[in-house]
C-alpha positions as CSV (number, residue, x, y, z in Angstrom):
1,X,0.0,0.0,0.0
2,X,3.2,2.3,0.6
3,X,3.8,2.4,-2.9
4,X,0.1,2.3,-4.2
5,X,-0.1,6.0,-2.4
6,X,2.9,7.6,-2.8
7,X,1.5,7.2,-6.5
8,X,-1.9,8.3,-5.8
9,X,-1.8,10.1,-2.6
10,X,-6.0,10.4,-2.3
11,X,-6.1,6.2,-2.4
12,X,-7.3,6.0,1.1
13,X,-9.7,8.3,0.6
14,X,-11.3,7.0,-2.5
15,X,-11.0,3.6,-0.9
16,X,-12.9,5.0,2.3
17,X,-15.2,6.2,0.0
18,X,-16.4,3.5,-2.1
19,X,-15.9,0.4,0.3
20,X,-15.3,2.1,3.8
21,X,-11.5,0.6,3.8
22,X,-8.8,2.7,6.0
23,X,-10.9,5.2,7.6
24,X,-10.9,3.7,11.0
25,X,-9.1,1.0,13.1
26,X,-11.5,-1.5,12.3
27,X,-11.2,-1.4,8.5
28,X,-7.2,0.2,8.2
29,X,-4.8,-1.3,6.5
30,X,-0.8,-1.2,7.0
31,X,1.6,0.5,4.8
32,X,3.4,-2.7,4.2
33,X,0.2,-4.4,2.9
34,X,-0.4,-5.4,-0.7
35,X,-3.4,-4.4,-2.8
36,X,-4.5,-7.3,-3.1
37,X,-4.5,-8.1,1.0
38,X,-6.6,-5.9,1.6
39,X,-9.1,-6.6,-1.6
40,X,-9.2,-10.0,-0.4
41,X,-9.5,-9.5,3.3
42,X,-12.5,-7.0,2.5
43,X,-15.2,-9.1,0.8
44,X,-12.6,-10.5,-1.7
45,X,-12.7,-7.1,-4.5
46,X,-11.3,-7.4,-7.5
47,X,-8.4,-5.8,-7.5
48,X,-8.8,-4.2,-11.2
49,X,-11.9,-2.9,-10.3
50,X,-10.4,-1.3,-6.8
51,X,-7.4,0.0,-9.1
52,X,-10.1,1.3,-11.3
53,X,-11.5,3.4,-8.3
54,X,-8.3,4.5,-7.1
55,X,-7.4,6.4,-10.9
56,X,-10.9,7.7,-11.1
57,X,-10.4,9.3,-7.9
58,X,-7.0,10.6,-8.4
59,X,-8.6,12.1,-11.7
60,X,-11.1,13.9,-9.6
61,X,-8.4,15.0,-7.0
62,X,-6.5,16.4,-9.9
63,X,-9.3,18.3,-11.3
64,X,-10.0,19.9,-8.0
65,X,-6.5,21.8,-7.3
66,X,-5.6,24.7,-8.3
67,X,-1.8,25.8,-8.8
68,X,-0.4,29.2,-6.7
69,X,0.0,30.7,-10.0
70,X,-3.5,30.5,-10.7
71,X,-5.3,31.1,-8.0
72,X,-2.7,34.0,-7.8
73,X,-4.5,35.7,-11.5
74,X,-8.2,34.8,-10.5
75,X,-7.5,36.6,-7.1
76,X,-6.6,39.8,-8.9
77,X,-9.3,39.7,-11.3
78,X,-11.8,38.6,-8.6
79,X,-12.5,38.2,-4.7
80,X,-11.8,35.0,-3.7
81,X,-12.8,33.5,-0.3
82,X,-10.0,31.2,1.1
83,X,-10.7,28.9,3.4
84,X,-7.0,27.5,5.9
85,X,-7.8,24.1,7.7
86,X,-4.0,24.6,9.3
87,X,-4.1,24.8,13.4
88,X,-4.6,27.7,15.1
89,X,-1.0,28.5,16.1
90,X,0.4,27.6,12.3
91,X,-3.0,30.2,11.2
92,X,-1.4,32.9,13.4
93,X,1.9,32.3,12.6
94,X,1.9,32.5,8.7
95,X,-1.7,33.0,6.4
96,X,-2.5,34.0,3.3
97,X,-4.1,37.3,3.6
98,X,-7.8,37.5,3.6
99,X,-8.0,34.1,5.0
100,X,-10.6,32.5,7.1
101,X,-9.1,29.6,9.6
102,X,-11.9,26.9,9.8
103,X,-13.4,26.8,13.1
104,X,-16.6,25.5,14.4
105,X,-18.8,28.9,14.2
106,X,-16.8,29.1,10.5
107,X,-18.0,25.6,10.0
108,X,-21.6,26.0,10.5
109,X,-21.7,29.5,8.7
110,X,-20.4,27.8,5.7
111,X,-22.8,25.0,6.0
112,X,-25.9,27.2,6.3
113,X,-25.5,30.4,4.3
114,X,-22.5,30.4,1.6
115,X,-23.7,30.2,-1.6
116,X,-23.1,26.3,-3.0
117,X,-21.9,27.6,-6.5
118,X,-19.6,29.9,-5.1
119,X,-15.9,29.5,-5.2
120,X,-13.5,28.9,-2.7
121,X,-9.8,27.2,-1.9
122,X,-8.7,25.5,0.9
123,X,-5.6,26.2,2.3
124,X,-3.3,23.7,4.0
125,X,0.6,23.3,4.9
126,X,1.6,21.6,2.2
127,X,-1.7,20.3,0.4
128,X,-2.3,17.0,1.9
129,X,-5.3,18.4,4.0
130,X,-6.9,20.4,1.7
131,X,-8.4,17.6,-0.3
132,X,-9.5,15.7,2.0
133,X,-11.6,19.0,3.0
134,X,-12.9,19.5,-0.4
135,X,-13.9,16.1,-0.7
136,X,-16.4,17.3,2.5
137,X,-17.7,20.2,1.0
138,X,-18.2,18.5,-2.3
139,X,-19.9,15.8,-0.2
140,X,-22.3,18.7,1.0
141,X,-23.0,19.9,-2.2
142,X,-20.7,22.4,-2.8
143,X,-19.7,23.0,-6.9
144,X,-16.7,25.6,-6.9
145,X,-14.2,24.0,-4.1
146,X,-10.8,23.9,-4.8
147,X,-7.8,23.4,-3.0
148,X,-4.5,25.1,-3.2
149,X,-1.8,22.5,-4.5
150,X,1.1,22.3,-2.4
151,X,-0.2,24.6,0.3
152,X,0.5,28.1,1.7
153,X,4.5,26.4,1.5
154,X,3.9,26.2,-2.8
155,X,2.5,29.7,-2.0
156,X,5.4,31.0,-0.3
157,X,7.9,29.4,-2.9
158,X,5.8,30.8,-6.2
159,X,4.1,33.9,-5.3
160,X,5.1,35.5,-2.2
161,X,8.8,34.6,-0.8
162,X,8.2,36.8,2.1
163,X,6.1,34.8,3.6
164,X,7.7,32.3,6.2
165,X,8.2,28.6,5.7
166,X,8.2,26.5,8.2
167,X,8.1,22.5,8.5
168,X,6.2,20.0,11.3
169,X,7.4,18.1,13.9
C-alpha cells in the first residue's frame, strides 16, 4: 500500500469512500500491505476494479486543485474567499491574507449560508489536507471548491517569498 499511495496520494480516501476501507481501526490497513491483501480480506474485491477506483479518484483530486500561479490571477481579477484548515498556532503564525481559519462557528456559517456555486480554496501546509476537506464540502453539495496545491509552502515558494516557511514536527 506504501507504494500504491505515494502514486496516488487520495487512495485512502477514494478507498474509504467507495468500500469504507482505511478510515478507522477496524477497517485500516498497514503501509506494508499489498493491494491485493486488503481486496481479499474485504469481501474479496477485485483488484482491477479497486485500481479502477483509485485512478478515477485521483482524476477527480486532480481536477479539483488549483496551482499558486492560478489562483494567484483569478484573485486579482476577482475576490476569492479562502478557506486554511491549518491549526490555530500555524494560522497565526503565517496565512494567506484575507483568509478564514476553519473553526466550528466558521463551520456551520459555511454549511448554512454560503452560496453552494460559489468558489472557494482550501488552504493547508503543504496540500495534503486540503483535499480531504474539499472532498467534505463536495460531499455537501458544494460545486466551486478547490484546493491550493502544495499549500500556503507552494504559495510561499511561487508567489510570495516573504512569507515564512516553516516544516512539522
Amino acid at each position: 500500500m506504501r507504494e500504491v499511495l505515494e502514486v496516488f496520494p487520495g487512495a485512502q480516501r477514494a478507498l474509504f469512500r467507495k468500500y469504507h476501507i482505511g478510515g478507522c481501526a477496524s477497517c485500516g490497513f498497514s503501509p506494508d500491505e499489498t493491494l491485493a491483501g486488503v481486496c481479499q480480506r474485504n469481501n474479496n474485491l477485485a483488484v482491477d476494479e479497486v485500481l479502477a477506483q483509485i485512478r478515477d479518484s485521483h482524476e477527480q483530486d486532480a481536477r479539483i486543485l488549483i496551482g499558486p500561479t492560478e489562483l494567484a490571477s483569478i484573485m486579482k481579477k476577482q475576490p476569492v474567499k479562502l478557506l486554511d484548515v491549518r491549526s490555530r498556532e500555524e494560522f497565526e503564525a503565517v496565512q494567506l491574507p484575507g483568509s478564514i481559519l476553519l473553526v466550528q462557528p466558521v463551520m456551520m456559517e459555511i454549511l448554512s449560508k454560503w452560496p453552494r456555486e460559489e468558489m472557494f480554496v482550501i488552504v493547508d501546509h503543504n496540500g495534503k489536507q486540503a483535499l480531504d476537506a474539499a472532498a467534505y464540502f463536495l460531499g455537501h453539495g458544494f460545486t466551486n471548491v478547490r484546493a491550493l496545491r502544495g499549500g500556503i509552502d507552494a504559495w510561499s515558494q511561487e508567489i510570495d517569498p516573504t512569507l515564512r516557511r516553516y516544516t512539522l514536527g
